[in-house]
PDB file with SEQRES, HELIX, SHEET and CRYST1 records, atoms N, CA, C and O in Angstrom:
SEQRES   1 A   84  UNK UNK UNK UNK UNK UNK UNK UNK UNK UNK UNK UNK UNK          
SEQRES   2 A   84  UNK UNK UNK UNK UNK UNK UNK UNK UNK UNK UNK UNK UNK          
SEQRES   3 A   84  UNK UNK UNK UNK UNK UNK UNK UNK UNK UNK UNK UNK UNK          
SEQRES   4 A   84  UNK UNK UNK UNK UNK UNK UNK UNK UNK UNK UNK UNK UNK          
SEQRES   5 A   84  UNK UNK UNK UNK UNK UNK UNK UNK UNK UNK UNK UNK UNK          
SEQRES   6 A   84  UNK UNK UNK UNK UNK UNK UNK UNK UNK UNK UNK UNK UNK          
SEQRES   7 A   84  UNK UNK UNK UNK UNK UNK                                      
HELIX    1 AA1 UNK A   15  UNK A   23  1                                   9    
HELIX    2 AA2 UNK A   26  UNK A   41  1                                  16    
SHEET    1 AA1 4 UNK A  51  UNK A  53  0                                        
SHEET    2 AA1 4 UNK A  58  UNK A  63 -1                                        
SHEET    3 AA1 4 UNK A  66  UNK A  73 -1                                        
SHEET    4 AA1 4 UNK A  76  UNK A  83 -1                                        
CRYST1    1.000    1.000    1.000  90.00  90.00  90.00 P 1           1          
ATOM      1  N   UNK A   1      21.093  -4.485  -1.681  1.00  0.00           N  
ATOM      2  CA  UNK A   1      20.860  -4.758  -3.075  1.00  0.00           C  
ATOM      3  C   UNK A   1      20.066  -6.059  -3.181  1.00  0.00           C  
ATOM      4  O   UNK A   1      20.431  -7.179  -2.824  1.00  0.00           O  
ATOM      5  N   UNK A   2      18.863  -5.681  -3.764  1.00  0.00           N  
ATOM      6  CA  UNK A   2      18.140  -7.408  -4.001  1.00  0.00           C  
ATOM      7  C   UNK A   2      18.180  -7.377  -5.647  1.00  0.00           C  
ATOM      8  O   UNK A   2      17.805  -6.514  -6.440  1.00  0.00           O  
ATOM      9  N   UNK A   3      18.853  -8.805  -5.859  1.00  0.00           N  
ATOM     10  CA  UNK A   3      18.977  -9.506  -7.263  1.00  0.00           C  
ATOM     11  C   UNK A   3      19.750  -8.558  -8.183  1.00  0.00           C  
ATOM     12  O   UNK A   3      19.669  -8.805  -9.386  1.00  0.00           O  
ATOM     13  N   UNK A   4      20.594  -7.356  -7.741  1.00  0.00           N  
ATOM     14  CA  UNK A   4      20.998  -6.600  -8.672  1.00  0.00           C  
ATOM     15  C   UNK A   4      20.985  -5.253  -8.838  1.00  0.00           C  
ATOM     16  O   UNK A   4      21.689  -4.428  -9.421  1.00  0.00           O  
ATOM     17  N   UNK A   5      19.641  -5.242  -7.928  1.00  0.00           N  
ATOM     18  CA  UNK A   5      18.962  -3.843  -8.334  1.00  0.00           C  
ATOM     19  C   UNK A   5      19.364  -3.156  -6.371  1.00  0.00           C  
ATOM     20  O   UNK A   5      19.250  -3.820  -5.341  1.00  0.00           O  
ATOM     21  N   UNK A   6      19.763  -1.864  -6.484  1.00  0.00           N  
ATOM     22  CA  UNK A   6      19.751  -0.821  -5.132  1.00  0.00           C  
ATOM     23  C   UNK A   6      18.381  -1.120  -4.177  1.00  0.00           C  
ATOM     24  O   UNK A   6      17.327  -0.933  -4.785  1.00  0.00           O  
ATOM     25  N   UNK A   7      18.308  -1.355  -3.423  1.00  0.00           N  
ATOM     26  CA  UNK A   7      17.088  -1.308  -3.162  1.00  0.00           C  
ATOM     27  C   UNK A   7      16.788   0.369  -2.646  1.00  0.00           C  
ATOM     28  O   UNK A   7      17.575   0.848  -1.829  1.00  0.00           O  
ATOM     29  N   UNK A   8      15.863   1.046  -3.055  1.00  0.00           N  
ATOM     30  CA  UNK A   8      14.936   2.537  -2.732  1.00  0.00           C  
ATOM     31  C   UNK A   8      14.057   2.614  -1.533  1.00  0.00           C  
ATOM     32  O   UNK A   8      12.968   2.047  -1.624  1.00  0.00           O  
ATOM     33  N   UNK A   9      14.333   3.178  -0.511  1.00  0.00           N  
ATOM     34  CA  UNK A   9      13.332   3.494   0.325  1.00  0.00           C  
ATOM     35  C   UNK A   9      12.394   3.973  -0.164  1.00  0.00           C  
ATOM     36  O   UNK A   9      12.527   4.613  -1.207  1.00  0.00           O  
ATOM     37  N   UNK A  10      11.178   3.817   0.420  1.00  0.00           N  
ATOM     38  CA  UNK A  10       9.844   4.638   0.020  1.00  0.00           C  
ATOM     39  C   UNK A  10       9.532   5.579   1.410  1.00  0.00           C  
ATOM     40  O   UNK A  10       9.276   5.193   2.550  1.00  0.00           O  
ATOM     41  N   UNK A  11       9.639   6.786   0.941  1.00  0.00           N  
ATOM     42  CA  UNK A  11       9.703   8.001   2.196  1.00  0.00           C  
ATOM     43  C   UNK A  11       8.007   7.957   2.333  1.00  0.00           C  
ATOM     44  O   UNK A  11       7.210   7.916   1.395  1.00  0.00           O  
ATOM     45  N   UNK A  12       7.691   7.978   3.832  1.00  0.00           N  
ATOM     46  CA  UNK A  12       6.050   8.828   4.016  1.00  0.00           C  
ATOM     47  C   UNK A  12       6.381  10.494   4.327  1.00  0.00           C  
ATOM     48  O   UNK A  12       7.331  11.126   4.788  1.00  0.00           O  
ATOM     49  N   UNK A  13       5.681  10.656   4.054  1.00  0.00           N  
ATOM     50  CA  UNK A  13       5.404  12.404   4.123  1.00  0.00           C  
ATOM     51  C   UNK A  13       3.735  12.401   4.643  1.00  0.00           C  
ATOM     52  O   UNK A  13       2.607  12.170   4.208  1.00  0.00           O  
ATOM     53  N   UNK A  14       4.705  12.982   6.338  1.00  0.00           N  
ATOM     54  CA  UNK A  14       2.848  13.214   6.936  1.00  0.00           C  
ATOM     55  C   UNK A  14       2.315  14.573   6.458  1.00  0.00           C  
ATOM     56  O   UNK A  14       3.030  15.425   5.933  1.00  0.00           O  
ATOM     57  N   UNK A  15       1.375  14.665   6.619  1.00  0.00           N  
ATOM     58  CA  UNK A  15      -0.053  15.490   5.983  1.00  0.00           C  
ATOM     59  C   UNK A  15       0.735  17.041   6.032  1.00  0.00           C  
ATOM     60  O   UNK A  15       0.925  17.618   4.962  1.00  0.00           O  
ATOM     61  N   UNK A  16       1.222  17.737   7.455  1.00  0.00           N  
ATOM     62  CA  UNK A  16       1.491  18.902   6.982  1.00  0.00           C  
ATOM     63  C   UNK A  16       2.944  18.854   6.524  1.00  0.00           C  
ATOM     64  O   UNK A  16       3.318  20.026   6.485  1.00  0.00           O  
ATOM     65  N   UNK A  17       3.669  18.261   6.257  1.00  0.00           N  
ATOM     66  CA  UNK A  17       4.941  18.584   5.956  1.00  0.00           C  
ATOM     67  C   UNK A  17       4.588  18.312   4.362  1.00  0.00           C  
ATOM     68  O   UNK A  17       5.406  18.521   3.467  1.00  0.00           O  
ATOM     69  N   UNK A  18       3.198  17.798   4.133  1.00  0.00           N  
ATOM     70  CA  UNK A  18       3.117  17.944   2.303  1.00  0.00           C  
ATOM     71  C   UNK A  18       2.222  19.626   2.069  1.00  0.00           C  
ATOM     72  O   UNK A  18       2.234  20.198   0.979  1.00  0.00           O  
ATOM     73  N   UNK A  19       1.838  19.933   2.735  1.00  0.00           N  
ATOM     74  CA  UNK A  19       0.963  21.578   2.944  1.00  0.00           C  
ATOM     75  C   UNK A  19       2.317  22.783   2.831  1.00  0.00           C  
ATOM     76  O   UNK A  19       2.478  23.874   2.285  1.00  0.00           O  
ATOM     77  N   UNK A  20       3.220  21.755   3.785  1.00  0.00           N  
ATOM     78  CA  UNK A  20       4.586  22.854   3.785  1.00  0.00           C  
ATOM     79  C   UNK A  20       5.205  22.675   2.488  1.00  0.00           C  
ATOM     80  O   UNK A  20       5.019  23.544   1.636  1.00  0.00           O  
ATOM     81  N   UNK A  21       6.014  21.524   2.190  1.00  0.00           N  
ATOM     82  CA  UNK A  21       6.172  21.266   0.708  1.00  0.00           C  
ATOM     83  C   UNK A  21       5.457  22.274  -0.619  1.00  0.00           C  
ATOM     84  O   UNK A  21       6.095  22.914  -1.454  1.00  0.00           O  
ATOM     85  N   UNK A  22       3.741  22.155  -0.475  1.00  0.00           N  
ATOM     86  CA  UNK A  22       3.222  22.581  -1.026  1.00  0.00           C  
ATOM     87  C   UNK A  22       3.529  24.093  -1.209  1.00  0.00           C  
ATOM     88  O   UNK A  22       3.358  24.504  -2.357  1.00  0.00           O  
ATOM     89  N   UNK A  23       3.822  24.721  -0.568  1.00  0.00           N  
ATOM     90  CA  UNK A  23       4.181  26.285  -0.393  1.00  0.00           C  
ATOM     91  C   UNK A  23       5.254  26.544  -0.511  1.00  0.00           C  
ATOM     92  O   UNK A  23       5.608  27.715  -0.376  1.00  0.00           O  
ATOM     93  N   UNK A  24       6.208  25.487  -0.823  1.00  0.00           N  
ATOM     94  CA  UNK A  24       7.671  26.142  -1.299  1.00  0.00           C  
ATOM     95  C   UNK A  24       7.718  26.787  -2.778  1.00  0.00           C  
ATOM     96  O   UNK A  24       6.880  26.299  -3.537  1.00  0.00           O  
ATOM     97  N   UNK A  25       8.457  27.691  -3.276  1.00  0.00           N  
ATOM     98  CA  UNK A  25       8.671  28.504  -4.487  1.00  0.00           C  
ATOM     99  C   UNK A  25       9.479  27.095  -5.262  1.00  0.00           C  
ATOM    100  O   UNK A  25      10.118  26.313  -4.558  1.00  0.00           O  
ATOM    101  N   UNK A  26       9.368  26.909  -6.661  1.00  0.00           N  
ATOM    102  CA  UNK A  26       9.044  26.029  -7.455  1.00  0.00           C  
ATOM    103  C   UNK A  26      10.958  25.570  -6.900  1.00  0.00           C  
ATOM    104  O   UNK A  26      11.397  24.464  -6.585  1.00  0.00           O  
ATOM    105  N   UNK A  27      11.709  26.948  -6.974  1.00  0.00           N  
ATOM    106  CA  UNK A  27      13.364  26.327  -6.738  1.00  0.00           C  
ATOM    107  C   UNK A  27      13.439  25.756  -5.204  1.00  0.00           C  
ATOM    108  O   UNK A  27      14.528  25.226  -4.981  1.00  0.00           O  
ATOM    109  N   UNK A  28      12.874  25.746  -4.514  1.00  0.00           N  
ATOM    110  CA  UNK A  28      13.126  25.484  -3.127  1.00  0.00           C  
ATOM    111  C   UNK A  28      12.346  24.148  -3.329  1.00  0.00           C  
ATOM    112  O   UNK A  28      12.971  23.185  -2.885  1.00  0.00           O  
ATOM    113  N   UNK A  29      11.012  23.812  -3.945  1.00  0.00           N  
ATOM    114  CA  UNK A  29      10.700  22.368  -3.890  1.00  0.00           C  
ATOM    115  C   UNK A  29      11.735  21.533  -4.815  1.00  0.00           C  
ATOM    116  O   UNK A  29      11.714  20.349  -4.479  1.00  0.00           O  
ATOM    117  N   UNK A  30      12.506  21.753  -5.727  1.00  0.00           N  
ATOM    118  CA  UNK A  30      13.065  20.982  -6.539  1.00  0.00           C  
ATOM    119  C   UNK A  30      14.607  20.507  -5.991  1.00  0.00           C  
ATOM    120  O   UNK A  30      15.318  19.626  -6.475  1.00  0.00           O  
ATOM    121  N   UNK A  31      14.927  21.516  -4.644  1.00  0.00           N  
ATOM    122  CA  UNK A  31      16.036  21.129  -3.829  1.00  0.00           C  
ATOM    123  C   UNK A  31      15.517  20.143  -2.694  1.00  0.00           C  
ATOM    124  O   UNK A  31      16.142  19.218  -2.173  1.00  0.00           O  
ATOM    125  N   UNK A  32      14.488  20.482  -2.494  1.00  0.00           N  
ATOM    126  CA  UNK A  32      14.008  19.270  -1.152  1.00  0.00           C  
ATOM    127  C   UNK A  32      13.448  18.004  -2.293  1.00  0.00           C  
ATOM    128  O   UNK A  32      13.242  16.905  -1.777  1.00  0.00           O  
ATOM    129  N   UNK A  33      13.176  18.149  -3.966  1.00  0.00           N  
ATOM    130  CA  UNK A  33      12.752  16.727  -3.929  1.00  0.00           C  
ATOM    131  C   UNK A  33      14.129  16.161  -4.631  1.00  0.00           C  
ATOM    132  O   UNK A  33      13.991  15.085  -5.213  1.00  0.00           O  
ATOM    133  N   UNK A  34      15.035  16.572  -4.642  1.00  0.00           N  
ATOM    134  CA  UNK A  34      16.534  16.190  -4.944  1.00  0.00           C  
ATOM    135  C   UNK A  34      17.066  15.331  -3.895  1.00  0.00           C  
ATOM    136  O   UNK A  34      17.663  14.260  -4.004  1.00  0.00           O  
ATOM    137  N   UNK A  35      16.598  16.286  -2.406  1.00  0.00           N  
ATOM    138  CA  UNK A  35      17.331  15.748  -1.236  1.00  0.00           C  
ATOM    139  C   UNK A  35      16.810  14.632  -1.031  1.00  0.00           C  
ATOM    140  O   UNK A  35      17.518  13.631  -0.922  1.00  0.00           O  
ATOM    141  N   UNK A  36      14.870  14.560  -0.897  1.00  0.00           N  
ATOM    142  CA  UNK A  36      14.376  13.787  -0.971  1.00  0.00           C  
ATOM    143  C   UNK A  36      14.618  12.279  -1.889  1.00  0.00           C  
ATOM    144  O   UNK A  36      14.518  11.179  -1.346  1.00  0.00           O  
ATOM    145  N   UNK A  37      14.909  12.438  -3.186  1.00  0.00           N  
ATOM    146  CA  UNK A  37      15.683  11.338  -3.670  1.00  0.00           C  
ATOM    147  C   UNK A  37      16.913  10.925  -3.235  1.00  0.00           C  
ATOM    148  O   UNK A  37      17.329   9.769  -3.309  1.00  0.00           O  
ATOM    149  N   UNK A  38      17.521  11.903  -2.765  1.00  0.00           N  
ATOM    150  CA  UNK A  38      19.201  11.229  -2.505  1.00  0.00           C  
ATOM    151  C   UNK A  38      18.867  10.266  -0.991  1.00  0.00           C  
ATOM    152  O   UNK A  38      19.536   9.262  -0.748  1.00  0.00           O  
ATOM    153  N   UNK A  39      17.787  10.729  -0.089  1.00  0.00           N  
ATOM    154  CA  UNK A  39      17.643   9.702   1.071  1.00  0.00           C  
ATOM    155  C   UNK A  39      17.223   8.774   0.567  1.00  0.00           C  
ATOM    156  O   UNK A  39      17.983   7.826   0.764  1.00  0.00           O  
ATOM    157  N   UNK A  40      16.165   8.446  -0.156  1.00  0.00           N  
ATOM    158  CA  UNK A  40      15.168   7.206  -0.783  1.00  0.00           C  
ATOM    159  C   UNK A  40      16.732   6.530  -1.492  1.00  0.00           C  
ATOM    160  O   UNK A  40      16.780   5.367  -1.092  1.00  0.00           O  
ATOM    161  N   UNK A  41      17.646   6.747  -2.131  1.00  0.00           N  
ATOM    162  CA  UNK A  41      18.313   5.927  -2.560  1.00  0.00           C  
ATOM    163  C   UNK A  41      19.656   5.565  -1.582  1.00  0.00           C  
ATOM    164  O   UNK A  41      20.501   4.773  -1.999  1.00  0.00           O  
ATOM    165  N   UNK A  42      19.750   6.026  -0.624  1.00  0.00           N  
ATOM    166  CA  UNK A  42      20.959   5.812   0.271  1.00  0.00           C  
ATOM    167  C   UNK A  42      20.609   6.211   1.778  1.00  0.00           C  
ATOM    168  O   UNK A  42      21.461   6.720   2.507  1.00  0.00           O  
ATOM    169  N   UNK A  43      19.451   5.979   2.152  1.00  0.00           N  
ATOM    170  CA  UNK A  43      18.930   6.307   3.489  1.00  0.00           C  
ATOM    171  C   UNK A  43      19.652   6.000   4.855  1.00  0.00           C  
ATOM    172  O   UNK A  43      19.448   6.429   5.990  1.00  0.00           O  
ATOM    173  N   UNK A  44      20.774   4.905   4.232  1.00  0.00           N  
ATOM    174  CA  UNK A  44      20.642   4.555   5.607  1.00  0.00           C  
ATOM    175  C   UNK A  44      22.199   4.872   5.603  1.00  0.00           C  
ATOM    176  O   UNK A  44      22.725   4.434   6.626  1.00  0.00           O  
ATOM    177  N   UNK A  45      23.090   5.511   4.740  1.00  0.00           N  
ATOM    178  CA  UNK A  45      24.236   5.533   4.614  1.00  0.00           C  
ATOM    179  C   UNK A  45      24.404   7.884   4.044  1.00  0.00           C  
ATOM    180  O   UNK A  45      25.382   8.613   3.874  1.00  0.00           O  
ATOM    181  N   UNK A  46      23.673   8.003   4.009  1.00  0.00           N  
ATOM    182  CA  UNK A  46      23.192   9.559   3.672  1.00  0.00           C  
ATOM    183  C   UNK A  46      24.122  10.559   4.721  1.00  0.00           C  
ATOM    184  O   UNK A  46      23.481  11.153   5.588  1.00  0.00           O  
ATOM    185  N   UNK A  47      25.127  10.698   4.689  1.00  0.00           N  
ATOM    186  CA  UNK A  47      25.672  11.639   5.439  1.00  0.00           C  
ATOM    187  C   UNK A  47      25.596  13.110   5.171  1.00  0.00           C  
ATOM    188  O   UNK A  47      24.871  13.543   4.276  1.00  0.00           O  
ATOM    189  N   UNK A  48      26.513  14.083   6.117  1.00  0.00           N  
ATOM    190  CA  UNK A  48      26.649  15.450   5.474  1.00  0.00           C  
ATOM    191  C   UNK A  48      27.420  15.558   4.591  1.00  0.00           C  
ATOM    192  O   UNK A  48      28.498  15.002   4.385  1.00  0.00           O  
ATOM    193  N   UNK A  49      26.528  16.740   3.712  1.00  0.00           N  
ATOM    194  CA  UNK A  49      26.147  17.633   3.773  1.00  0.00           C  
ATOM    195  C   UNK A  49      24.521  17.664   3.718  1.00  0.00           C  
ATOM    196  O   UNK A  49      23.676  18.555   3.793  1.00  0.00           O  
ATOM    197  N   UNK A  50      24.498  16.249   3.549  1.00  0.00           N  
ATOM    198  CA  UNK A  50      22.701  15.973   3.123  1.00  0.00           C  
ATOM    199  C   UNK A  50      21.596  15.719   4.377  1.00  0.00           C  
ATOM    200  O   UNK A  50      20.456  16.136   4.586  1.00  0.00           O  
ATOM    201  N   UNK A  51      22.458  14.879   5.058  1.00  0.00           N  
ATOM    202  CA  UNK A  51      21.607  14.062   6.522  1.00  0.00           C  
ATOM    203  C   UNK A  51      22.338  14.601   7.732  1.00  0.00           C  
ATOM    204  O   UNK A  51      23.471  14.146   7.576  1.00  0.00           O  
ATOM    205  N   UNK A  52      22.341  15.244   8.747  1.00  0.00           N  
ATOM    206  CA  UNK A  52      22.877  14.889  10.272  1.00  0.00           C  
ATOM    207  C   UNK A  52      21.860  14.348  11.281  1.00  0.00           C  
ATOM    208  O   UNK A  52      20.634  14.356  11.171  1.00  0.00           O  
ATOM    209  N   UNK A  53      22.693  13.824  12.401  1.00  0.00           N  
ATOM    210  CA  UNK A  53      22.076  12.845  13.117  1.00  0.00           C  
ATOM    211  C   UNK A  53      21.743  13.397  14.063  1.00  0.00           C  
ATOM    212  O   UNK A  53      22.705  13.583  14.808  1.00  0.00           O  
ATOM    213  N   UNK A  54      20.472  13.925  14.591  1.00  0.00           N  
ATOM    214  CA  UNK A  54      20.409  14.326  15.897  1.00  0.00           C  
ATOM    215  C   UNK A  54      20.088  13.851  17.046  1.00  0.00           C  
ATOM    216  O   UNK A  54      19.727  14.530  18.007  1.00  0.00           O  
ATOM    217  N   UNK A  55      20.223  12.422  17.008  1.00  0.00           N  
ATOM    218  CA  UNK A  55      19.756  11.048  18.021  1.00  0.00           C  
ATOM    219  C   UNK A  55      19.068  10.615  17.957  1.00  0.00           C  
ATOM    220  O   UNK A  55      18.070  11.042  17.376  1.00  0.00           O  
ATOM    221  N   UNK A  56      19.163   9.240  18.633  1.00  0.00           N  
ATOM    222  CA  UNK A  56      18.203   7.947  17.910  1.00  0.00           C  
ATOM    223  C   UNK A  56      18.323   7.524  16.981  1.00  0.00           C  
ATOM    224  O   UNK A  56      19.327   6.910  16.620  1.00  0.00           O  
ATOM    225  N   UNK A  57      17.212   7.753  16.244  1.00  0.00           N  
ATOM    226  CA  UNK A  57      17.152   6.996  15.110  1.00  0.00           C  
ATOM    227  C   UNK A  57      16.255   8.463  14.422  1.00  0.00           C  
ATOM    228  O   UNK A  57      15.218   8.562  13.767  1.00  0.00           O  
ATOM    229  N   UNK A  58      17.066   9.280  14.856  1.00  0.00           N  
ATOM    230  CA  UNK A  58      16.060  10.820  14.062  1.00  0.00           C  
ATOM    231  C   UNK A  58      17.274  11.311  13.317  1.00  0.00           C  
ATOM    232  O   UNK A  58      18.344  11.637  13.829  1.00  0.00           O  
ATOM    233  N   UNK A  59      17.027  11.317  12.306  1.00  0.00           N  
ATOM    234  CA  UNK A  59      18.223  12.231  11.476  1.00  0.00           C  
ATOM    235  C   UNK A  59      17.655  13.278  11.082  1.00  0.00           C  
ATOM    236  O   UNK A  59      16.486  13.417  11.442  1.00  0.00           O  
ATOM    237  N   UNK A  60      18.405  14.578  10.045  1.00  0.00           N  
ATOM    238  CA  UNK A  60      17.692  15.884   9.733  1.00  0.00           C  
ATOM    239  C   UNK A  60      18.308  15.586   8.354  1.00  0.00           C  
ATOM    240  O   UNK A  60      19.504  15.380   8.144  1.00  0.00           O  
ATOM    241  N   UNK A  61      17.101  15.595   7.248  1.00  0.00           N  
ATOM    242  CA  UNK A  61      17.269  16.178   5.998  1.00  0.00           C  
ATOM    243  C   UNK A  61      17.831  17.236   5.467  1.00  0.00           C  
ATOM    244  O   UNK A  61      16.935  18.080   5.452  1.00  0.00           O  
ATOM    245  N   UNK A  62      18.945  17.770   4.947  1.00  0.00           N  
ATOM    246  CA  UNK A  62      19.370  19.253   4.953  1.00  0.00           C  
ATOM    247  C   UNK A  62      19.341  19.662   3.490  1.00  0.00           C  
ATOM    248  O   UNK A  62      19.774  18.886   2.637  1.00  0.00           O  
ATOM    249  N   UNK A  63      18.828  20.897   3.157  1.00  0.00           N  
ATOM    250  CA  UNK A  63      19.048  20.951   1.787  1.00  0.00           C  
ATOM    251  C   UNK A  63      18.783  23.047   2.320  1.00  0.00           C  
ATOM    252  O   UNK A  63      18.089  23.662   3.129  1.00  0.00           O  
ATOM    253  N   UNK A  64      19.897  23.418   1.187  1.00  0.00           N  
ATOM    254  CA  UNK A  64      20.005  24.780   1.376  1.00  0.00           C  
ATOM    255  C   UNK A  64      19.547  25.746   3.039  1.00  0.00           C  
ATOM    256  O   UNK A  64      20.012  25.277   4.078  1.00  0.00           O  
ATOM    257  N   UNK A  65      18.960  26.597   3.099  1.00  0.00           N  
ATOM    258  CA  UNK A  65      18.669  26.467   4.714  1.00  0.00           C  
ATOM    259  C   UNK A  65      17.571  26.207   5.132  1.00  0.00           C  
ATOM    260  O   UNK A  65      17.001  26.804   6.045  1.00  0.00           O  
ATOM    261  N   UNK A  66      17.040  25.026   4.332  1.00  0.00           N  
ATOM    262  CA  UNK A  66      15.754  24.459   4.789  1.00  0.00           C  
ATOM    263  C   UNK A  66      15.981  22.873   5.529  1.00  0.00           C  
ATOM    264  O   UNK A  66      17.043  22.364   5.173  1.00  0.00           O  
ATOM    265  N   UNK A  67      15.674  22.556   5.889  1.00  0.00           N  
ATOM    266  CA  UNK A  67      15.736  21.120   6.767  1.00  0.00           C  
ATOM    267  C   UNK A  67      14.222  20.320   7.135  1.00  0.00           C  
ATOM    268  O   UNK A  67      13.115  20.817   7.341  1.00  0.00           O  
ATOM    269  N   UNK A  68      14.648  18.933   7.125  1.00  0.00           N  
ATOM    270  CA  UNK A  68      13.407  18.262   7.304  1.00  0.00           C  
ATOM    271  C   UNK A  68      14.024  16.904   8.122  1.00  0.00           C  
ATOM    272  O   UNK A  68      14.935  16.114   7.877  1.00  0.00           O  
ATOM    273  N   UNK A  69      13.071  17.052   9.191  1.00  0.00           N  
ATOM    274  CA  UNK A  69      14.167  15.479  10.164  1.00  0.00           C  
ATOM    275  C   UNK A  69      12.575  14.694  10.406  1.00  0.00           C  
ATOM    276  O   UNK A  69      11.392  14.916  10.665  1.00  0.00           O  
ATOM    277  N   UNK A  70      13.533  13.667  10.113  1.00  0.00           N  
ATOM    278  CA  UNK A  70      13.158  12.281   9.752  1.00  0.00           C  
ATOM    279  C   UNK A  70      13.271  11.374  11.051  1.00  0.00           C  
ATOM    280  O   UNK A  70      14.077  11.788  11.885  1.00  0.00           O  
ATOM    281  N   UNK A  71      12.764  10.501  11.276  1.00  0.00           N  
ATOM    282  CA  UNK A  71      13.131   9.324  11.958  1.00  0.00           C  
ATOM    283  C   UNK A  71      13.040   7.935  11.274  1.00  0.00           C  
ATOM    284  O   UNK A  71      12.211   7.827  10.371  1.00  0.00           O  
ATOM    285  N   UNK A  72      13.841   6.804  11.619  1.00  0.00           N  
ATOM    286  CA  UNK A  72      13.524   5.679  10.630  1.00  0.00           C  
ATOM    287  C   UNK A  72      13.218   4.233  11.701  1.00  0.00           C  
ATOM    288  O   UNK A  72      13.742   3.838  12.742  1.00  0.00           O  
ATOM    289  N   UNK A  73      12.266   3.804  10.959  1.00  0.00           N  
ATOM    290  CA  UNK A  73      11.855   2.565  12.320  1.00  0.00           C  
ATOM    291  C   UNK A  73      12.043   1.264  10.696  1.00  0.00           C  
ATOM    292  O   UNK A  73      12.198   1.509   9.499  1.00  0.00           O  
ATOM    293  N   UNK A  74      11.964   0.348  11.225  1.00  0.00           N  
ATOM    294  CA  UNK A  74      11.883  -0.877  10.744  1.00  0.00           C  
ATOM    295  C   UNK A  74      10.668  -0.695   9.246  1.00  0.00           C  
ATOM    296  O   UNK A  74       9.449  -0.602   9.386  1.00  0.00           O  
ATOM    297  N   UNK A  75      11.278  -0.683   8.121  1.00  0.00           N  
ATOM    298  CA  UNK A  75      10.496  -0.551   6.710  1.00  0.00           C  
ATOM    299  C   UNK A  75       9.787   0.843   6.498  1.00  0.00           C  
ATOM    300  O   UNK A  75       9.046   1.030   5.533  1.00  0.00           O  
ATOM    301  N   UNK A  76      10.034   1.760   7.392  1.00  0.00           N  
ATOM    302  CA  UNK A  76       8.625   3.259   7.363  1.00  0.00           C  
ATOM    303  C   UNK A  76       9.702   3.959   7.659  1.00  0.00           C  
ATOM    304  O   UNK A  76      10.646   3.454   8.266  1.00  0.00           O  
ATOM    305  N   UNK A  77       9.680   5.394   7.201  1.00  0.00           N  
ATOM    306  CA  UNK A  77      10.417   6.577   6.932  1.00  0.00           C  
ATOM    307  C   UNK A  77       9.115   7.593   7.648  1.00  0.00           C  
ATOM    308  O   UNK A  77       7.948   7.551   7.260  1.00  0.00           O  
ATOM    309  N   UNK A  78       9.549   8.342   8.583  1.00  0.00           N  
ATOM    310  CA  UNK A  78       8.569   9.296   8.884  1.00  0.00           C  
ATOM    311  C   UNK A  78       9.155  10.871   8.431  1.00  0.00           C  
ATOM    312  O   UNK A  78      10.371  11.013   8.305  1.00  0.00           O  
ATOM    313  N   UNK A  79       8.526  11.660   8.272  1.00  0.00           N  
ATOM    314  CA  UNK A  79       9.377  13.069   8.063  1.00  0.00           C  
ATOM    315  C   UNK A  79       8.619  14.350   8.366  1.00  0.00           C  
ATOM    316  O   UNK A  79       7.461  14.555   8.001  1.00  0.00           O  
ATOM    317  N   UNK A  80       9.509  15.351   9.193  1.00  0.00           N  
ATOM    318  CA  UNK A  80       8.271  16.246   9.582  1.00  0.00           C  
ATOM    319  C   UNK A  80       9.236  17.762   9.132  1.00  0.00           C  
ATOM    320  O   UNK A  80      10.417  17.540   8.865  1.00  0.00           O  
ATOM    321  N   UNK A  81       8.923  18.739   9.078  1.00  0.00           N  
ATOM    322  CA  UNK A  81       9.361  19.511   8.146  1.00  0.00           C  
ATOM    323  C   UNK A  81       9.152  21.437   9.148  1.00  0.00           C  
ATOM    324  O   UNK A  81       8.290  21.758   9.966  1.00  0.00           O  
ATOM    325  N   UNK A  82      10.277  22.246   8.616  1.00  0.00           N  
ATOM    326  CA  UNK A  82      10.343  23.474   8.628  1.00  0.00           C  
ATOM    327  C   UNK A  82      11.545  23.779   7.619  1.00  0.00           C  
ATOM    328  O   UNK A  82      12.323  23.155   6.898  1.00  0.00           O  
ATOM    329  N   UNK A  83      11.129  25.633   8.128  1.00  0.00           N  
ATOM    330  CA  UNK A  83      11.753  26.385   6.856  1.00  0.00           C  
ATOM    331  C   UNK A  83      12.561  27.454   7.482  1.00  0.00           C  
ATOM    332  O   UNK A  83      11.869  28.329   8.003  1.00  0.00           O  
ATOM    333  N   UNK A  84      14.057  27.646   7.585  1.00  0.00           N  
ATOM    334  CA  UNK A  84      14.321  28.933   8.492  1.00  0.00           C  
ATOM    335  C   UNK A  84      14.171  30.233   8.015  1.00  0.00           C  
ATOM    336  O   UNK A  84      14.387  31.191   8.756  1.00  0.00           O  
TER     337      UNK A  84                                                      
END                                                                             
């Protein structure tokens, strides 16, 4: 928390995981940009049913049976994406 306020991650989204994004049906993007907000506001504390950890410093985004794993380095959010 700085001065009050939560502090928000700012997620990157590399190039094709926004192509994939792009091609989800309007209900399937509005669950990944839900999930997507719930990491940006609690990234580093995001457990299941939302985040699991699959080592390192790589976690998996989970939202319905779609998933998107992430890794987190010092200030940068990376995220790379599929659809089962």
């Amino acid at each position: 928390m700085l001065g009050g306020m939560p502090v928000r991650f700012e997620i990157e989204v590399e190039p094709e995981v926004r192509y994939w994004l792009d091609g989800l049906p309007l209900e399937q993007y509005a669950k990944a940009e839900a999930a997507a907000d719930l990491l940006a506001e609690r990234a580093e504390t995001l457990g299941e049913p939302y985040s699991r950890h699959l080592g390192g410093k790589t976690r998996e985004l989970r939202f319905t049976c779609t998933a998107v794993t992430f890794g987190s380095a010092t200030g940068r959010r990376r995220a790379g994406g599929w659809c089962c």
